[in-house]
PDB file as gemmi writes it, atoms N, CA and C in Angstrom:
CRYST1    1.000    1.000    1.000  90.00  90.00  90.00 P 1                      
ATOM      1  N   UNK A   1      15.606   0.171  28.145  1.00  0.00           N  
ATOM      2  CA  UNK A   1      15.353   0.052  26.716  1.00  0.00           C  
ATOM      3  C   UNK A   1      14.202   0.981  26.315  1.00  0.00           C  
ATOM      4  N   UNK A   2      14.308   1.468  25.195  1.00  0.00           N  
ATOM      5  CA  UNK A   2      13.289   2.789  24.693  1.00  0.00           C  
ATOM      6  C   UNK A   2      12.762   1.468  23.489  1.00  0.00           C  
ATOM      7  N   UNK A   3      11.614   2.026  23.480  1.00  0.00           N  
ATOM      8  CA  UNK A   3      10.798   1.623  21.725  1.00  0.00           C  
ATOM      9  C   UNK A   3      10.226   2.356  20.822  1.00  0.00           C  
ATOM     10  N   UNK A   4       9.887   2.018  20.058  1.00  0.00           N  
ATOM     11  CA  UNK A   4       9.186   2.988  18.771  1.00  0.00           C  
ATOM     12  C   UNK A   4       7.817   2.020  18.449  1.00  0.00           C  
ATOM     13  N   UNK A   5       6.811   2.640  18.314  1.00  0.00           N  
ATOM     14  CA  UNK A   5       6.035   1.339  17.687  1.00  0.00           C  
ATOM     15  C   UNK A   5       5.251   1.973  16.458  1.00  0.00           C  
ATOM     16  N   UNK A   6       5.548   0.950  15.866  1.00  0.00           N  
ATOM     17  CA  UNK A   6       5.162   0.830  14.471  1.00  0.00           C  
ATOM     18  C   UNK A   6       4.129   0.194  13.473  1.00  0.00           C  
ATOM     19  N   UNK A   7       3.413   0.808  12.384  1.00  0.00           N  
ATOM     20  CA  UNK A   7       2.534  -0.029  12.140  1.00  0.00           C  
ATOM     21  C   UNK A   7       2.785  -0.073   9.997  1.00  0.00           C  
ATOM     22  N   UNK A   8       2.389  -0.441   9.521  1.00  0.00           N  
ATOM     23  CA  UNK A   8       2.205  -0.194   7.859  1.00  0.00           C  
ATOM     24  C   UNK A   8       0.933   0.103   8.095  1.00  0.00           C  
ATOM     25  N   UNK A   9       0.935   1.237   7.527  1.00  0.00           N  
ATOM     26  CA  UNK A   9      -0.377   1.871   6.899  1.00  0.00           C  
ATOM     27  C   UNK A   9      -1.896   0.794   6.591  1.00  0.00           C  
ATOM     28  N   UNK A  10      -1.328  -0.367   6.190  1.00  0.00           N  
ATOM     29  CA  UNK A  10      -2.243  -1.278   5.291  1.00  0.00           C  
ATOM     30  C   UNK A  10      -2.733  -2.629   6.581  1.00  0.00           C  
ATOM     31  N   UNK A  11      -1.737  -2.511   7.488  1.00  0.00           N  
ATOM     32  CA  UNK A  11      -2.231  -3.261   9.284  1.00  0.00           C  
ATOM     33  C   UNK A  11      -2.891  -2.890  10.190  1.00  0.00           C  
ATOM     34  N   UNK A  12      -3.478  -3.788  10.971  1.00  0.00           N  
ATOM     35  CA  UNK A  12      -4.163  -2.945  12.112  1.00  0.00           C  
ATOM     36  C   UNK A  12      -3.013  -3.007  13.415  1.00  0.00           C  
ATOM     37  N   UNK A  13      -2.541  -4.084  13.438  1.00  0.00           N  
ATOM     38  CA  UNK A  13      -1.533  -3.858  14.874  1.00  0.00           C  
ATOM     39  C   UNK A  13      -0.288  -3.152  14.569  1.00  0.00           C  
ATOM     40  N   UNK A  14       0.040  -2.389  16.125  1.00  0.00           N  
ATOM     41  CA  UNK A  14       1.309  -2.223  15.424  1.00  0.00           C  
ATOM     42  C   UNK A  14       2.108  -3.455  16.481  1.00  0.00           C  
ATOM     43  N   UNK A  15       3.621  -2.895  15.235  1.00  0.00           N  
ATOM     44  CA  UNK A  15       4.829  -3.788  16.065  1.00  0.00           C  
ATOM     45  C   UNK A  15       6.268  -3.085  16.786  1.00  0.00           C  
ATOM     46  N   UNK A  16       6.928  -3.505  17.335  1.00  0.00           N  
ATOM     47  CA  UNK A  16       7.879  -2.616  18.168  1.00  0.00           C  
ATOM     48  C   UNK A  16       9.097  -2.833  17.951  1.00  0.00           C  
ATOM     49  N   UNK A  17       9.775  -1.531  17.866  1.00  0.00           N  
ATOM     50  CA  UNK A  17      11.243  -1.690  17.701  1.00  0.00           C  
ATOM     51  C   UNK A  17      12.244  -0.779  18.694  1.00  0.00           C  
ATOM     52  N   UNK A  18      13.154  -1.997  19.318  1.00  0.00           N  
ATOM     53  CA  UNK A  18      13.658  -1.239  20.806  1.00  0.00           C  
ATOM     54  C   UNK A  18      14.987  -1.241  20.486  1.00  0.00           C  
ATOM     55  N   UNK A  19      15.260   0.162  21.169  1.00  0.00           N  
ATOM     56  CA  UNK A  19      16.669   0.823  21.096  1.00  0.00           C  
ATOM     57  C   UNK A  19      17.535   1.709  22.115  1.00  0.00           C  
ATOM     58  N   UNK A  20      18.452   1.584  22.463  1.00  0.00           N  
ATOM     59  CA  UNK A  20      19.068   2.476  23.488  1.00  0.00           C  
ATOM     60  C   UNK A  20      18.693   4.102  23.198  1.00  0.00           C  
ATOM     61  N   UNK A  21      18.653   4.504  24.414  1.00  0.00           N  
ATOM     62  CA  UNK A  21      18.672   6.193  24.226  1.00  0.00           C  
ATOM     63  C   UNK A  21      17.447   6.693  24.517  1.00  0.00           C  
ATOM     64  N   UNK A  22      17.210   7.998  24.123  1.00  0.00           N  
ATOM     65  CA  UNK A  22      16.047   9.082  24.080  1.00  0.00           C  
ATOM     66  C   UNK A  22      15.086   9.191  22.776  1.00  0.00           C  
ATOM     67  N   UNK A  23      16.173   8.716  21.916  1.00  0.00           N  
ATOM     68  CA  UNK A  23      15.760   9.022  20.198  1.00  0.00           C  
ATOM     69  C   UNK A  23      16.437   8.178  19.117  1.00  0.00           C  
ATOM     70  N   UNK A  24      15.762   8.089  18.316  1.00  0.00           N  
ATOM     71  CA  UNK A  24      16.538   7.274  17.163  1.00  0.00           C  
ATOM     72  C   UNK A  24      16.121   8.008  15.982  1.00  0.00           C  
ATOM     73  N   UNK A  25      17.186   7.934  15.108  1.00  0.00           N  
ATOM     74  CA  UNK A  25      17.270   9.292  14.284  1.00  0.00           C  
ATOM     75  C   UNK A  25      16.219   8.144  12.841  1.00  0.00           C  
ATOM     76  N   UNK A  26      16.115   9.234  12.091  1.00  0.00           N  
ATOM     77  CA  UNK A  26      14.763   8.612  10.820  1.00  0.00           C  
ATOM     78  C   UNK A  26      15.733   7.257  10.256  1.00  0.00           C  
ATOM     79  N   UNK A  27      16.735   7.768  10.385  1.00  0.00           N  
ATOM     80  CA  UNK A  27      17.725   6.606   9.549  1.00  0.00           C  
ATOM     81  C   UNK A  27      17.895   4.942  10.156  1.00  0.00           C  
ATOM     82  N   UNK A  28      18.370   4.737  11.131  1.00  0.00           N  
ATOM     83  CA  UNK A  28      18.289   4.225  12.282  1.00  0.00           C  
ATOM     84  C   UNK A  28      16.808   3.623  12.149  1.00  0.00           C  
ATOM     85  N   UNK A  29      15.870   4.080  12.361  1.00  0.00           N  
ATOM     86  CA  UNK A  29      14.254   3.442  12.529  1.00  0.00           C  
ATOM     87  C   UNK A  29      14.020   2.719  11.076  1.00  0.00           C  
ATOM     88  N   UNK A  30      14.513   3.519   9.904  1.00  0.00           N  
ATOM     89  CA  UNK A  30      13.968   2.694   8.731  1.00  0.00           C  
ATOM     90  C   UNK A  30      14.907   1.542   8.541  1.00  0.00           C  
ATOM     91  N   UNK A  31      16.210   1.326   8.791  1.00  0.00           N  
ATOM     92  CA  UNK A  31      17.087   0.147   8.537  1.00  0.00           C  
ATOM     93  C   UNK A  31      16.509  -1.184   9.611  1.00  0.00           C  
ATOM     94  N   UNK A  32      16.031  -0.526  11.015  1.00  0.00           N  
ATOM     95  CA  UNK A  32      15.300  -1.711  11.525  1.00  0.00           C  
ATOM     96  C   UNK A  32      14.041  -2.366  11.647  1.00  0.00           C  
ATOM     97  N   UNK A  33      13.314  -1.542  11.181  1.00  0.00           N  
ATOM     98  CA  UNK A  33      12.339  -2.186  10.881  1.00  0.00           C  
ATOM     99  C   UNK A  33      12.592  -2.625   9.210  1.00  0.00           C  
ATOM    100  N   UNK A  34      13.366  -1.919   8.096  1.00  0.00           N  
ATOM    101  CA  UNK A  34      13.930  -3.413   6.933  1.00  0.00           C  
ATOM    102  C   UNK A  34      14.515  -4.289   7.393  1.00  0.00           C  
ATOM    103  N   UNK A  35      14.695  -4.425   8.590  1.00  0.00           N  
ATOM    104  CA  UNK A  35      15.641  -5.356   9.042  1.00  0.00           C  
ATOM    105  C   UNK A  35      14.245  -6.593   9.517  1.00  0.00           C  
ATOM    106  N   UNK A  36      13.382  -5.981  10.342  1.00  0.00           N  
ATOM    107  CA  UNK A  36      12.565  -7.276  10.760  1.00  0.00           C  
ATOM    108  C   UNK A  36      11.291  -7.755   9.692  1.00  0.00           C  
ATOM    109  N   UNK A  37      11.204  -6.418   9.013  1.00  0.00           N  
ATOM    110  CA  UNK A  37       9.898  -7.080   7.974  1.00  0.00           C  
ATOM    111  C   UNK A  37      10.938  -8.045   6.783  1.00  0.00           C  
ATOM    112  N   UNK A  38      11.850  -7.619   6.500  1.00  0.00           N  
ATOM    113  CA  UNK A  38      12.734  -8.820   5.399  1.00  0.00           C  
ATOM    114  C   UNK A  38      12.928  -7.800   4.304  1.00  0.00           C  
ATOM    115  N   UNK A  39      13.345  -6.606   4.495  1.00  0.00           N  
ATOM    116  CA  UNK A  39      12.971  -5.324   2.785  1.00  0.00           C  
ATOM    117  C   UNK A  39      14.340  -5.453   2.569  1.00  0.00           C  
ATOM    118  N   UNK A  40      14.030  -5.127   1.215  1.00  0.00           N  
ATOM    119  CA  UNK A  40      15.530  -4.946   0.564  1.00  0.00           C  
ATOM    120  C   UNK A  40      16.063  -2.875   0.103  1.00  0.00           C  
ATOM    121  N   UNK A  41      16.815  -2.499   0.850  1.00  0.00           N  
ATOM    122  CA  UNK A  41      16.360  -1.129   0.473  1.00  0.00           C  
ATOM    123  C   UNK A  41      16.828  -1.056  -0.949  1.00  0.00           C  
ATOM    124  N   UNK A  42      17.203  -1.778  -1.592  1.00  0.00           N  
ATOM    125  CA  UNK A  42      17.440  -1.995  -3.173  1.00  0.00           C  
ATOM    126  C   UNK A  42      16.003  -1.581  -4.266  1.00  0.00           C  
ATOM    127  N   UNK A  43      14.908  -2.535  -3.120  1.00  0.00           N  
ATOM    128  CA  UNK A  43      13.592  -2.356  -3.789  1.00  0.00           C  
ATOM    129  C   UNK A  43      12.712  -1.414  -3.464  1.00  0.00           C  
ATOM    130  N   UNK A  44      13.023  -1.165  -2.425  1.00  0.00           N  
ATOM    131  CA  UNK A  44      11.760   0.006  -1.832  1.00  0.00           C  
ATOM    132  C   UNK A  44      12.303   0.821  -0.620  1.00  0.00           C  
ATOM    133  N   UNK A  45      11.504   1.845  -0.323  1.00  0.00           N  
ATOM    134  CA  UNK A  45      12.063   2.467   0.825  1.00  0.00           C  
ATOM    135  C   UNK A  45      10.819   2.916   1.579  1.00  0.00           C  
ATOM    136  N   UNK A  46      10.766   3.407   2.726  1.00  0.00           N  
ATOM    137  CA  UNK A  46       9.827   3.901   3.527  1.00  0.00           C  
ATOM    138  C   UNK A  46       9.798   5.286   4.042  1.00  0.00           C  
ATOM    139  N   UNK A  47       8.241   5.071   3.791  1.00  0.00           N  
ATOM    140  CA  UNK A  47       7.489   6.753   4.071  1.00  0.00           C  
ATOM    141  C   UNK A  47       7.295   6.676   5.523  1.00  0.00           C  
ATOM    142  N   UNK A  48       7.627   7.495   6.906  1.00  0.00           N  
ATOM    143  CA  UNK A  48       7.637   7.357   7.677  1.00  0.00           C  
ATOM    144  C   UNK A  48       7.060   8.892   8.257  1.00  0.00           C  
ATOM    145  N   UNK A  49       5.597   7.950   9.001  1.00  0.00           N  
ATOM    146  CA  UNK A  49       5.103   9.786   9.681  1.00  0.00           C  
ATOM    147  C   UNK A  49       4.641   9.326  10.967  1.00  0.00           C  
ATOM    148  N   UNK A  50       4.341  10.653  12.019  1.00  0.00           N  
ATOM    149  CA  UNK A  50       3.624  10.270  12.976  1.00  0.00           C  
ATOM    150  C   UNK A  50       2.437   9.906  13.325  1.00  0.00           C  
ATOM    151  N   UNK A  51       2.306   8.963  14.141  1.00  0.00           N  
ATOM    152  CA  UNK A  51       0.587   8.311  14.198  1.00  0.00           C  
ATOM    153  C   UNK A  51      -0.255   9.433  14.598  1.00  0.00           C  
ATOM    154  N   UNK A  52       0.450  10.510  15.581  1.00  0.00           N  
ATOM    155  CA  UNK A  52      -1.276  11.374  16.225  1.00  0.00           C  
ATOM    156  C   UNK A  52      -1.225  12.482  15.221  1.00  0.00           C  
ATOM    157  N   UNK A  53       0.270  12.881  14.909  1.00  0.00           N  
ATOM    158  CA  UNK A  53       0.506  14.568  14.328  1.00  0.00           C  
ATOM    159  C   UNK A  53       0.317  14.194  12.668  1.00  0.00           C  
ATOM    160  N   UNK A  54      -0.058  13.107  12.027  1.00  0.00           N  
ATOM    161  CA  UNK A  54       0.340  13.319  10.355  1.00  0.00           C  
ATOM    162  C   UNK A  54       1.872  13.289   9.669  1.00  0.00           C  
ATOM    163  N   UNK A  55       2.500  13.952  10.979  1.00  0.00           N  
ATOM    164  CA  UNK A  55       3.666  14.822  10.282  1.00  0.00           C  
ATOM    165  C   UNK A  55       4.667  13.622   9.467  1.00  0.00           C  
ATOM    166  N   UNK A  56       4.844  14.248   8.458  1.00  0.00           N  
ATOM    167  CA  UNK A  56       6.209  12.785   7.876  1.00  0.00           C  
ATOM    168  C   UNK A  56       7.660  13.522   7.935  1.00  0.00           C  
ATOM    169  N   UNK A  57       8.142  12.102   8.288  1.00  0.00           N  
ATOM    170  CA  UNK A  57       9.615  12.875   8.707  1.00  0.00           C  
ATOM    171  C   UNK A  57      10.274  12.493   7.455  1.00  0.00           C  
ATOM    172  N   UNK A  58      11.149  13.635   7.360  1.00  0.00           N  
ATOM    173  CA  UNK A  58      11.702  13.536   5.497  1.00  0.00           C  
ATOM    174  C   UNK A  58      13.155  13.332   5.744  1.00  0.00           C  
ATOM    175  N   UNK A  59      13.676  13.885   6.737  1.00  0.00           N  
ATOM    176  CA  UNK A  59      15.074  14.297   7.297  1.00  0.00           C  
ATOM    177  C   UNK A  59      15.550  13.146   7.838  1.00  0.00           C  
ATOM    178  N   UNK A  60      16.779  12.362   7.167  1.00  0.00           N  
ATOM    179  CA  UNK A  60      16.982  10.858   7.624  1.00  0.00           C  
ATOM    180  C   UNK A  60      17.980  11.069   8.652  1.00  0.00           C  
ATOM    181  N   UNK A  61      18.113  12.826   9.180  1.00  0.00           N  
ATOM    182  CA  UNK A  61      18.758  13.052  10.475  1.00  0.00           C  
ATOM    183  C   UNK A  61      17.551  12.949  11.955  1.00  0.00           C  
ATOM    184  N   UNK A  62      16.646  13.033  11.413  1.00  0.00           N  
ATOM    185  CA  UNK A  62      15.445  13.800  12.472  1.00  0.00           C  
ATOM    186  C   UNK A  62      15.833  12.506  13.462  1.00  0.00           C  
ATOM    187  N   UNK A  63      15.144  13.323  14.426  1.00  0.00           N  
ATOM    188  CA  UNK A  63      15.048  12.426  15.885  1.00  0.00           C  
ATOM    189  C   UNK A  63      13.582  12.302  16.005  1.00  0.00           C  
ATOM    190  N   UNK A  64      13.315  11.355  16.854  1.00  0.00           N  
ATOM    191  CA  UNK A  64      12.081  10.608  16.451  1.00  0.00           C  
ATOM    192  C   UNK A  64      12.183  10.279  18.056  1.00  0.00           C  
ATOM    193  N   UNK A  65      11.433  10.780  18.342  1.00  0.00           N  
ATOM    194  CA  UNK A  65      11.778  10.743  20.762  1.00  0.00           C  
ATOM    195  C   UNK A  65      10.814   8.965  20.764  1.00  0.00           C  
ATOM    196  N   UNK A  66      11.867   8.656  21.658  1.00  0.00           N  
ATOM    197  CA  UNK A  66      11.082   7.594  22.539  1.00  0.00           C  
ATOM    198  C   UNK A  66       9.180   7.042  22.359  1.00  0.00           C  
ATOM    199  N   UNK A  67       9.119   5.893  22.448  1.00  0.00           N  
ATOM    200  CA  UNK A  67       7.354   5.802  23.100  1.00  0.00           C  
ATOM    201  C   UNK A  67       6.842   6.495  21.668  1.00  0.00           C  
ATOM    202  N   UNK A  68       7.330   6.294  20.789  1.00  0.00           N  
ATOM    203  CA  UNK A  68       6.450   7.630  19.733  1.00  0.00           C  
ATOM    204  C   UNK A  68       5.605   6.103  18.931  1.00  0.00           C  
ATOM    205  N   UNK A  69       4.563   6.936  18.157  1.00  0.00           N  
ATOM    206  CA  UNK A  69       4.021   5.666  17.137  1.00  0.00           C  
ATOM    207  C   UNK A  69       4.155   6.484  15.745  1.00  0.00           C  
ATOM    208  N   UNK A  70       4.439   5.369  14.929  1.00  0.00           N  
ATOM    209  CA  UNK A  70       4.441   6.021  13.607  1.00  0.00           C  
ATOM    210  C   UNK A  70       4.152   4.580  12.879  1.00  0.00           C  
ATOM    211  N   UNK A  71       3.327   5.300  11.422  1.00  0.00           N  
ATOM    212  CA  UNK A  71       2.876   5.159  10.106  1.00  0.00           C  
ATOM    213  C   UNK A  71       3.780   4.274   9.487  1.00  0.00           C  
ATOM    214  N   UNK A  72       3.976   3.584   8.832  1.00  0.00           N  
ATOM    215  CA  UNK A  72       5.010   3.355   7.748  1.00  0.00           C  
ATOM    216  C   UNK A  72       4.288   2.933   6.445  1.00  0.00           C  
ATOM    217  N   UNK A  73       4.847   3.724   5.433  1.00  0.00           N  
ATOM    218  CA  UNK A  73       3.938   2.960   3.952  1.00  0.00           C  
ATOM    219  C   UNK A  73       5.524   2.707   3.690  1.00  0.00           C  
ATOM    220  N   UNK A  74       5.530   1.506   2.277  1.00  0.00           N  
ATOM    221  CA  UNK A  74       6.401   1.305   1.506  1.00  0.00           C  
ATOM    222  C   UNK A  74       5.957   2.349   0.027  1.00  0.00           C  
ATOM    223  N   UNK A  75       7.428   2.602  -0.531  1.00  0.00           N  
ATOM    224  CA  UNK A  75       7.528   3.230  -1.803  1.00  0.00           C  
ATOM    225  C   UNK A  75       7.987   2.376  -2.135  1.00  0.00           C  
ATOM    226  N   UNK A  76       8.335   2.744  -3.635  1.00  0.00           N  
ATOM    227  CA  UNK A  76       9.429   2.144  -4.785  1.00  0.00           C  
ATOM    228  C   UNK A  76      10.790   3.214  -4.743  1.00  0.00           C  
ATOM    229  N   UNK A  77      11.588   3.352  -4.432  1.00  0.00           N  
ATOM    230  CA  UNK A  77      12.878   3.572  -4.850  1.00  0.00           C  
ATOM    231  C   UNK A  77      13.215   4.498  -6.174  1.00  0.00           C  
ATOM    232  N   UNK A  78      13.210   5.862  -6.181  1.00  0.00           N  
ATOM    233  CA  UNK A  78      13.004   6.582  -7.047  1.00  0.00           C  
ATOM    234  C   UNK A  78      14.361   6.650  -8.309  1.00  0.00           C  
ATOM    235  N   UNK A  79      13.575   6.296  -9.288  1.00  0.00           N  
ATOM    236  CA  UNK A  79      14.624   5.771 -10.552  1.00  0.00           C  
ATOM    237  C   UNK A  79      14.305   4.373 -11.753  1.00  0.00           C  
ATOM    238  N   UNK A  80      13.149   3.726  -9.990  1.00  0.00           N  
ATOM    239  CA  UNK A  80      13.123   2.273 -10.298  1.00  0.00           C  
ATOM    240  C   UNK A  80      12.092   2.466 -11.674  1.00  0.00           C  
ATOM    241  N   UNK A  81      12.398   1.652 -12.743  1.00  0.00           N  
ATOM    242  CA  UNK A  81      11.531   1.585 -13.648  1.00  0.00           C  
ATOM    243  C   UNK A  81      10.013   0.568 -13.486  1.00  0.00           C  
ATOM    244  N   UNK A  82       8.714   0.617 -13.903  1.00  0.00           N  
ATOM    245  CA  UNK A  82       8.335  -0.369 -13.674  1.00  0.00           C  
ATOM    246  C   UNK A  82       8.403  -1.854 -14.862  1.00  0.00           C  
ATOM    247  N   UNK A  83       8.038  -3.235 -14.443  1.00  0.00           N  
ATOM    248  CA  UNK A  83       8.758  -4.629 -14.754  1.00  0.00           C  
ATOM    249  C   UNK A  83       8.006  -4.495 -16.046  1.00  0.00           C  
ATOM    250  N   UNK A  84       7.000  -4.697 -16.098  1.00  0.00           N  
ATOM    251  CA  UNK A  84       5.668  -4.860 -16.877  1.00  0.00           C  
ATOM    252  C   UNK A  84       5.054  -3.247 -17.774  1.00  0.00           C  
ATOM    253  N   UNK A  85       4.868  -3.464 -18.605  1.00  0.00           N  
ATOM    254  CA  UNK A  85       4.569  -2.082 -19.394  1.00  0.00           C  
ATOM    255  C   UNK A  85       2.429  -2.253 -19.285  1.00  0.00           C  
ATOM    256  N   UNK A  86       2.437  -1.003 -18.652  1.00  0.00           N  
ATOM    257  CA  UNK A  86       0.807  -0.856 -18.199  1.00  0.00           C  
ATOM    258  C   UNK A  86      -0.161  -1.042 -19.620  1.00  0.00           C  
ATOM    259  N   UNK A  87      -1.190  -1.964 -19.436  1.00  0.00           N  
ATOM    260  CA  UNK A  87      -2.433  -1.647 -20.338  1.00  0.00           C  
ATOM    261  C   UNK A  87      -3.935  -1.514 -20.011  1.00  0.00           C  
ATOM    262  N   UNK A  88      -4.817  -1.500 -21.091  1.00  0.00           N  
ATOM    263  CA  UNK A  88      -5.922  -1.125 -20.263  1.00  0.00           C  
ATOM    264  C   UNK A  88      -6.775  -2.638 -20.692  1.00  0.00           C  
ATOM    265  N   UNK A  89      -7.637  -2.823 -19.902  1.00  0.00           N  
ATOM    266  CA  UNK A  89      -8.540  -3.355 -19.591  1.00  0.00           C  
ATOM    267  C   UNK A  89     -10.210  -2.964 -20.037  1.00  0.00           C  
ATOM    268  N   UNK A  90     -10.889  -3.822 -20.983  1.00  0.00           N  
ATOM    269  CA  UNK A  90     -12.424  -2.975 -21.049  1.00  0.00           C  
ATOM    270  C   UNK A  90     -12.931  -4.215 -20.577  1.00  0.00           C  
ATOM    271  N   UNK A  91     -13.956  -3.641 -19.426  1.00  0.00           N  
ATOM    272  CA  UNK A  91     -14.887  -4.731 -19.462  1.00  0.00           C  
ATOM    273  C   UNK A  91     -15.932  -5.389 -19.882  1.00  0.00           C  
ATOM    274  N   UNK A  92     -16.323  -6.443 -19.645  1.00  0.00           N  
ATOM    275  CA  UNK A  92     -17.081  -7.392 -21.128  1.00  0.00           C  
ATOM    276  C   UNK A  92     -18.149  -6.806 -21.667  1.00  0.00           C  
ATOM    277  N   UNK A  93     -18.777  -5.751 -20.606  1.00  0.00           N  
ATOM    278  CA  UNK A  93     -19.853  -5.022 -20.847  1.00  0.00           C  
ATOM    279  C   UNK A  93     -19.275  -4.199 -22.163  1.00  0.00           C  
ATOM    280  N   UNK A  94     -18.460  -3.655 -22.082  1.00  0.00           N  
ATOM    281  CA  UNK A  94     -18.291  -2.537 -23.414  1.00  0.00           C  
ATOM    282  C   UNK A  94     -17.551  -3.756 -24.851  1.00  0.00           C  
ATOM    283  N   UNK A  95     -18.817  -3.996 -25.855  1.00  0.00           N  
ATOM    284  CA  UNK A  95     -18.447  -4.421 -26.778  1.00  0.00           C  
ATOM    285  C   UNK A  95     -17.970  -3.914 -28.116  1.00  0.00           C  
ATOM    286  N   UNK A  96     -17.402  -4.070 -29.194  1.00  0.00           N  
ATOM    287  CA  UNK A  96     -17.749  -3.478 -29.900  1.00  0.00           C  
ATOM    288  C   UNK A  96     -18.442  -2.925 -30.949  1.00  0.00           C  
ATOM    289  N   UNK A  97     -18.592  -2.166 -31.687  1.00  0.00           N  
ATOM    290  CA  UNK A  97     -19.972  -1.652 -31.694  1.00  0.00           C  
ATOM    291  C   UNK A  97     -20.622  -2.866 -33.542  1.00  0.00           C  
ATOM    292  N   UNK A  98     -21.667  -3.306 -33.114  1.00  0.00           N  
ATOM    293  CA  UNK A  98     -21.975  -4.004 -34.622  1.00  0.00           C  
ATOM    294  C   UNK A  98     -21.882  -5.562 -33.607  1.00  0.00           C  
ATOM    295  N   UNK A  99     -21.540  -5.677 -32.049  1.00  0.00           N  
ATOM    296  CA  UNK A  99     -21.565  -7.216 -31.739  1.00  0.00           C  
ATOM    297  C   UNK A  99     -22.601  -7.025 -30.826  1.00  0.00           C  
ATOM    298  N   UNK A 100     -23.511  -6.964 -30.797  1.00  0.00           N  
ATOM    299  CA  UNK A 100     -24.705  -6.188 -29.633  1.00  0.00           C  
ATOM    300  C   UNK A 100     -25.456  -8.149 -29.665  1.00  0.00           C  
ATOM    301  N   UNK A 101     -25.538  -8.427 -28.291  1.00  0.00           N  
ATOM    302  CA  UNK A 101     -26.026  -9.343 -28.246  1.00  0.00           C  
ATOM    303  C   UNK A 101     -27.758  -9.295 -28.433  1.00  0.00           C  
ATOM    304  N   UNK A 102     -28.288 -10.489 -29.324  1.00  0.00           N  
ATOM    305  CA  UNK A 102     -29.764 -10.540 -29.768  1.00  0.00           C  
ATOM    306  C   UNK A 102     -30.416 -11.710 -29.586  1.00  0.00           C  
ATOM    307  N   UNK A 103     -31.034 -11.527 -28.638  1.00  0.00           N  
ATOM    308  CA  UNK A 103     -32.030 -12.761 -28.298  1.00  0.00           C  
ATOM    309  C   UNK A 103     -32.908 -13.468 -29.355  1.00  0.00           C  
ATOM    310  N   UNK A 104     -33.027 -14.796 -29.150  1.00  0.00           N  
ATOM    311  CA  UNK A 104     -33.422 -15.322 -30.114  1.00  0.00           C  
ATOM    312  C   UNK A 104     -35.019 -15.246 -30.209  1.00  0.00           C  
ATOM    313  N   UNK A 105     -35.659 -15.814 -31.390  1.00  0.00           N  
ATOM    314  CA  UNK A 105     -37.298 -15.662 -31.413  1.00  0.00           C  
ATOM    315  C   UNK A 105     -38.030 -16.300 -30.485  1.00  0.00           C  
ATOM    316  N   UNK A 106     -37.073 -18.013 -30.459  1.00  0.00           N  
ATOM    317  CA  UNK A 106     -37.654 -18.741 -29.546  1.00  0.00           C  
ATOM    318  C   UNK A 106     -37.727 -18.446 -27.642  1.00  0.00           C  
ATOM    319  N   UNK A 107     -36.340 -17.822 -27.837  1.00  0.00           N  
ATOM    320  CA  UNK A 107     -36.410 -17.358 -25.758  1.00  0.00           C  
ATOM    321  C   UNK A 107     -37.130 -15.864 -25.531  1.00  0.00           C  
ATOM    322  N   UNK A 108     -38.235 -16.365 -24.506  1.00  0.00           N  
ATOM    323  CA  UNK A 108     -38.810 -15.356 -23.686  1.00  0.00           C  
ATOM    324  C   UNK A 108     -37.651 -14.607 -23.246  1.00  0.00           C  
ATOM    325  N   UNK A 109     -38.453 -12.725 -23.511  1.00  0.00           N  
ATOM    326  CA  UNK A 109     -37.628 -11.820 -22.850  1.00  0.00           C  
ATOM    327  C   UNK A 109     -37.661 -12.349 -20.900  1.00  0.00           C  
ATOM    328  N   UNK A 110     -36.565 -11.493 -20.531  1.00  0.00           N  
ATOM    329  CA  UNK A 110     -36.356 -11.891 -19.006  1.00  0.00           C  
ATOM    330  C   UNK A 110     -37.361 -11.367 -18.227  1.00  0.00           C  
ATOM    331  N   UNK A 111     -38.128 -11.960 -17.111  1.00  0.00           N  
ATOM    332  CA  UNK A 111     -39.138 -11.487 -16.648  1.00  0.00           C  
ATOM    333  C   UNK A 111     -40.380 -11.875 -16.987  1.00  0.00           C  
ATOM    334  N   UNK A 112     -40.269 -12.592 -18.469  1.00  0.00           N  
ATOM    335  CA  UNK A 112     -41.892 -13.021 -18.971  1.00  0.00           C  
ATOM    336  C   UNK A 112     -41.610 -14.326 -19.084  1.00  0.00           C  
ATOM    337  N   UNK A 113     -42.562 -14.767 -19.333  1.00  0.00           N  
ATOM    338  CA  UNK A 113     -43.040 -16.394 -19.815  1.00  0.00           C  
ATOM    339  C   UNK A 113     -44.254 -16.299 -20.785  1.00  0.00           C  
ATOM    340  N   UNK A 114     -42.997 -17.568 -21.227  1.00  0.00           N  
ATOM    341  CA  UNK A 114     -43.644 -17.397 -23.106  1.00  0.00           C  
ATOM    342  C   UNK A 114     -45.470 -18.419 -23.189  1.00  0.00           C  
ATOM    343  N   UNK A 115     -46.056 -17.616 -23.800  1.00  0.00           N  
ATOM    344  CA  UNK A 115     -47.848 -17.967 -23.678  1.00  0.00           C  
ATOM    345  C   UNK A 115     -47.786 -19.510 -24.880  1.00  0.00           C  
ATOM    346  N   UNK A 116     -48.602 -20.131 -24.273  1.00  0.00           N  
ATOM    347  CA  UNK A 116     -48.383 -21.631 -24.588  1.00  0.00           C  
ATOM    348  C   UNK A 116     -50.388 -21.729 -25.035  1.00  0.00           C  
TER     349      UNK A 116                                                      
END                                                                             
């Protein structure tokens, strides 16, 4: 039995996927490992490179030799729209302008204590 071992980008261990032969072609490696993490290739697909060389294999013919380690990130599936329409966020610090918070007469500024 040959293996491949594998990690997601976003893990520290990797995990292993064993197969007859010398090589398992890019195609082959991404259907089994969707097969053990639970992916739907409906929803996403995978970026697949080598752990020492960088290199990403693009070619869902490539051969991918034995004992090798590789990368895996998830994508989105090119087409997919996203669910939710993006907005922005200000944080509480940026008010707007004319609401400027004002301490009252009676509270000491921060740092002092009020003389009695």
């Amino acid at each position: 039995m040959s293996c491949i071992h594998y990690k997601f980008f976003s893990k520290l261990n990797y995990d292993t996927v064993t197969f007859n032969g010398f090589h398992i072609t890019l195609c082959d490696l991404k259907r089994q490992i969707m097969g053990r993490e639970k992916l739907k290739a409906a929803n996403c697909d995978l970026q697949i490179s080598n752990a020492q060389t960088q290199e990403e294999y693009t070619d869902d013919n490539a051969l991918i030799p034995k004992n090798s380690s590789v990368i895996v990130r998830r994508i989105p599936v090119a087409g997919v729209k996203a669910a939710s329409k993006p907005y922005v966020m200000t944080p509480k610090s940026h008010k707007a302008p004319g609401t400027a918070f004002r301490r009252s007469r009676t509270e000491p500024a921060s740092g002092t204590s009020r003389a009695e």
